[in-house]
N, C-alpha and C positions, 0 to 999 in steps of 0.2 A: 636804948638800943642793946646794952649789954643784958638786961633781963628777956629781952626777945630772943639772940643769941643762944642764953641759955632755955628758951624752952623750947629752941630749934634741936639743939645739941641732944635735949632730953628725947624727945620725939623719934629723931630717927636713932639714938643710942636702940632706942624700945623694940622698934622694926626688926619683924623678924626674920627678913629676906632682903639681901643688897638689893634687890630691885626697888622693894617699895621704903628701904630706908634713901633710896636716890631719887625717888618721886617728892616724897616726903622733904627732903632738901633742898633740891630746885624751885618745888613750888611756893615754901614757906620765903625762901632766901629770895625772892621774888618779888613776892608780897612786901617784906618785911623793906627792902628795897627800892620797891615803889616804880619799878623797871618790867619791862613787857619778855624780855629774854633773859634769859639763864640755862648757861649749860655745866655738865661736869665733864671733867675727861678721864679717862680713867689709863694709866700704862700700865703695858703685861712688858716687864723684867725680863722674862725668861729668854 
C-alpha cells in the first residue's frame, strides 16, 4: 500500500493545475481503496 501511496503522491506532485492534481487524487485514492466515493474538501482561511 505504501508504494501505491507513493506513486499516488508522485502523480499529482506532477500536475500541473490543482484541478487535475484533484482529479488525479480522488480517482487513484479511489481505486487504490477499492471504494466507489471519494471526496476532497478544500478550506479558504481567509
Amino acid at each position: 500500500m505504501l508504494t501505491r501511496l507513493r506513486e499516488i503522491v508522485e502523480k499529482v506532485a506532477s500536475a500541473p493545475r490543482l484541478n487535475e492534481a484533484l482529479d488525479i487524487l480522488v480517482t487513484d485514492v479511489c481505486q487504490a481503496m477499492e471504494t466507489e466515493v471519494c471526496s476532497v474538501y478544500l478550506a479558504d482561511n481567509d
